[in-house]
PAFIKE-892734 format. One record per residue (C-alpha): residue in three letters; x, y, z. Coordinates in steps of 0.001 Angstrom, whole numbers, padded with zeros to 6 digits, always signed. Layout:
N
AlaXYZ...
This chain:
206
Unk-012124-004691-017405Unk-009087-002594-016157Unk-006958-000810-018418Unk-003271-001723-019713Unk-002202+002146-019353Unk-002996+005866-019308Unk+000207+007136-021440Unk+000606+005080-024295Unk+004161+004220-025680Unk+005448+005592-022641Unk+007005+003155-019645Unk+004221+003589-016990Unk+004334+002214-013170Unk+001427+002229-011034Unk+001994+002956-007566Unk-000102+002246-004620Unk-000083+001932-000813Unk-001232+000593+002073Unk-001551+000463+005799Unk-003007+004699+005839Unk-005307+004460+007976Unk-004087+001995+010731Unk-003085+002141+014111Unk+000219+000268+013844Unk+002721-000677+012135Unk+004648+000927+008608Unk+002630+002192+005653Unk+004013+000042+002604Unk+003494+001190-001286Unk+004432-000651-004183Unk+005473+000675-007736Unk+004450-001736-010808Unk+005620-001543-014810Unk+003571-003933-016592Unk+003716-004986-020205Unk+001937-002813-022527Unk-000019-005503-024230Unk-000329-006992-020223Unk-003865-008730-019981Unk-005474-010445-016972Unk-008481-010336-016055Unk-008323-011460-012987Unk-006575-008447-011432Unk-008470-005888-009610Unk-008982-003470-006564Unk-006885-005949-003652Unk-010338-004860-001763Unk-012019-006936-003902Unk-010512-010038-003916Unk-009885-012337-000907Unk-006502-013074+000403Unk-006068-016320-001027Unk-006451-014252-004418Unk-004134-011405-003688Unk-001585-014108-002698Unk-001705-016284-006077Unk-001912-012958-007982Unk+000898-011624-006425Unk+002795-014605-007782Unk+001677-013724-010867Unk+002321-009662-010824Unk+005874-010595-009678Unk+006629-013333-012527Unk+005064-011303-015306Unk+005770-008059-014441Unk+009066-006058-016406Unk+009673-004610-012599Unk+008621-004218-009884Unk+009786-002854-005935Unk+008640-002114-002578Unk+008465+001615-000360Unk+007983+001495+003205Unk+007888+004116+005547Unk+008020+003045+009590Unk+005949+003751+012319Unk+008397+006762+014022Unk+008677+008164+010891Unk+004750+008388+010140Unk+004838+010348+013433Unk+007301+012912+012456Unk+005766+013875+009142Unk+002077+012799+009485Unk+000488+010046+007104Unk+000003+011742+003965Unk+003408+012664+003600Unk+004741+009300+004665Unk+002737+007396+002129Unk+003651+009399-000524Unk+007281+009012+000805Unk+006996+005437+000733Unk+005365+005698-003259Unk+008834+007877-003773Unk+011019+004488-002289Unk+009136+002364-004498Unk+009458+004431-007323Unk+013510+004378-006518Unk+013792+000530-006019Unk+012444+000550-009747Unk+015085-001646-011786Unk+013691+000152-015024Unk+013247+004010-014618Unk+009967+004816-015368Unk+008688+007371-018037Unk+005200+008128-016451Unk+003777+007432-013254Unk+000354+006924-012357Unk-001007+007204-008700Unk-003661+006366-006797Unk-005882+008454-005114Unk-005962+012029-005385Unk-002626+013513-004079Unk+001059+013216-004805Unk+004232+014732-004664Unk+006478+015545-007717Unk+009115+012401-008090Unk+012712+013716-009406Unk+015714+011756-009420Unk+019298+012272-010867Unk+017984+012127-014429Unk+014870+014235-013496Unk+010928+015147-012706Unk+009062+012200-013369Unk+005889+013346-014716Unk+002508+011861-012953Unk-000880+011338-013072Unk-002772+010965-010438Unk-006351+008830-010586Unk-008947+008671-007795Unk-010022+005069-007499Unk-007102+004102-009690Unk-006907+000558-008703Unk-010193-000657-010183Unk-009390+001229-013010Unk-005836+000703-014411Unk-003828-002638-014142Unk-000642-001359-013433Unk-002061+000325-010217Unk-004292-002805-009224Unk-000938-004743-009232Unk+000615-002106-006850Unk-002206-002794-004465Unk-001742-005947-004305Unk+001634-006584-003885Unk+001702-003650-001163Unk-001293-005084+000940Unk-000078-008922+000729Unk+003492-007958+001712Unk+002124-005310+004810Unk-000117-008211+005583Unk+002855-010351+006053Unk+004956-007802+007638Unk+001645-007450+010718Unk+001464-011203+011096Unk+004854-011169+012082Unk+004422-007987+014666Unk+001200-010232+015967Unk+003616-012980+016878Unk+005797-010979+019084Unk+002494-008433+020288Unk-000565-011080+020629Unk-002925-008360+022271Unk-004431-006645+019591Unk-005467-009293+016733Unk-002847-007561+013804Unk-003007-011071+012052Unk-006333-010204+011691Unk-006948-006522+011592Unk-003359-005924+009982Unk-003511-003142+012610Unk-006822-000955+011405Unk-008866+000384+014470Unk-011093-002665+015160Unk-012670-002841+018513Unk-010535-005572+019576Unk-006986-003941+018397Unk-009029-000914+020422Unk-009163-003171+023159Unk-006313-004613+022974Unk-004863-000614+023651Unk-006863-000232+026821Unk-005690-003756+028222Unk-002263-003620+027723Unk-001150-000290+026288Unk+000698+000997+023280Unk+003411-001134+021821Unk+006815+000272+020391Unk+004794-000363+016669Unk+001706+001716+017783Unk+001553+005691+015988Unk+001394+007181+018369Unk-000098+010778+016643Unk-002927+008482+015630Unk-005991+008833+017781Unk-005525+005504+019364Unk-008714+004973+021528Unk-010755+006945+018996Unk-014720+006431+020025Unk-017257+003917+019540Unk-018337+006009+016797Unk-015233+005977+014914Unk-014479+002354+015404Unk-014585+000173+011831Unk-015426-003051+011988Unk-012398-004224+009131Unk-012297-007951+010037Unk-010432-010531+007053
């Protein structure tokens, strides 16, 4: 079962992104404050559950949560200041779009950036694996991978080459094929190593 908090009595968002390690299209993050009593057992690592689960739960997150917001950071601007950055830029937006400042932030994975704003540092924890371990943070991972799902369904509609409605634009072979058959689009990252190999290729099919 996944834990209500880290920092008790404190207001605590979990933030988490998605879209790192694809080919196309904007890395999204989401920032979540739960209630402190929150309970549901049904959330968990958005790996873990299908899509038709992520998609009720994210009704759920959304209805139950005290706030919640959305970071993105686009394609050109992955390219100027390289992935890591970018994703932990797009945490930062989500942090922003907060409608209830935070008093503690907890993080997924294993790097972050200090968060200040006009009332100050933010302090933050950050927790390898965090979304199978804390609610807050499985909630963030959910709403950011059902809403950059949605946002690559609609790029797959106007780009039909490279299977993003599937792939949601990780290197598959056919989004790598895709590449070779009709080039890069204007969505494509292009400081990503595009073609890659066939021993680099992931077979991430939903």
């Amino acid at each position: 079962m996944l834990l209500p908090y880290l920092n008790e009595g404190l207001i605590e968002a979990g933030c988490d992104e998605a879209g790192r390690g694809c080919l196309a299209g904007s890395v999204y993050a989401a920032a979540v404050i739960l209630p402190a009593d929150y309970k549901n057992d049904k959330l968990n690592d958005s790996k873990q559950l299908t899509a038709k689960q992520r998609y009720a739960l994210r009704e759920e997150i959304e209805r139950d949560a005290i706030a919640w917001s959305l970071g993105i950071v686009t394609n050109e601007e992955i390219d100027k200041i390289n992935i890591l950055r970018a994703s932990i830029t797009a945490m930062h937006r989500a942090i922003a779009g907060l409608k209830v400042r935070p008093e503690a932030l907890i993080i997924d994975g294993n790097r972050f950036y200090e968060y200040k704003d006009d009332k100050g540092i933010i302090s933050h924890t950050t927790v390898v694996k965090g979304d199978g371990k804390y609610l807050s943070i499985a909630a963030a991972s959910i709403l950011a991978k059902t809403y950059r799902d949605d946002y690559m369904k609609e790029l797959h509609k106007e780009y039909p080459f490279y299977g993003w409605d599937k792939n949601a634009g990780y290197p598959t072979k056919a989004h790598r094929q895709g590449i070779k058959e009709h080039g890069t689009t204007p969505y494509h990252r292009m400081s990503f190593n595009l073609l890659g190999s066939t021993q680099l290729e992931l077979n991430f099919e939903e």
